[in-house]
Residue, then its C-alpha position, 0 to 999 in steps of 0.5 A: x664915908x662907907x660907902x666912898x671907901x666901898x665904892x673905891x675898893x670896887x673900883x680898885x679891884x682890878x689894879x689890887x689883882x694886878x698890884x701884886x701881894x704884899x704892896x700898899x697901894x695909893x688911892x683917892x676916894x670918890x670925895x677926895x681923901x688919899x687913902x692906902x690900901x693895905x695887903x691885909x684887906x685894911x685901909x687907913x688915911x694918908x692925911x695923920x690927922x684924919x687917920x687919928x680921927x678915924x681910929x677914935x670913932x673906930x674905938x667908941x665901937x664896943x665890936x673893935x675891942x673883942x679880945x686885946x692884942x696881948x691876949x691869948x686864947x679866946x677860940x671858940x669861947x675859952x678863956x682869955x688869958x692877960x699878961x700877968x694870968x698864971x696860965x698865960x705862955x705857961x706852955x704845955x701840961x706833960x711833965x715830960x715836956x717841961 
């Protein structure tokens, strides 16, 4: 499966270059699965149901799950902070500026 989508991407280049920034792009994988090829460099399954299969072998994979997308922080190994954190959005630490 890898490998088809790799394969498709490669052979796709050319039409992404010429596509122009900012479209979804429909395509067919070398087994025959209609893919979208995202602006952000992902790809995702036409077909909801492959799509839903897709994102729950996706999860089982401990590098998909490194910082939830409602926390904050977490460059260059700080903290992260969760909703709900004292320190979360508390802004900035002068006292002239709160």
């Amino acid at each position: 499966m890898k490998r088809s989508v790799g394969m498709l991407l490669a052979l796709c280049a050319p039409v992404l270059a010429s596509a122009g920034e900012g479209s979804v792009i429909e395509a067919t994988t070398a087994t025959g699965e209609h893919v979208q090829l995202l602006p952000d460099g992902r790809w995702k399954f036409v077909d909801a149901s492959r799509q839903a299969e897709a994102k729950r072998i996706a999860d089982t994979y401990p590098e998909n799950h490194l910082r939830p997308e409602a926390a904050q922080g977490g460059w260059f190994g700080t903290r992260m902070l969760m909703p709900g954190d004292k320190d979360y959005n508390r802004g900035s630490l002068n006292p002239k500026m709160r």
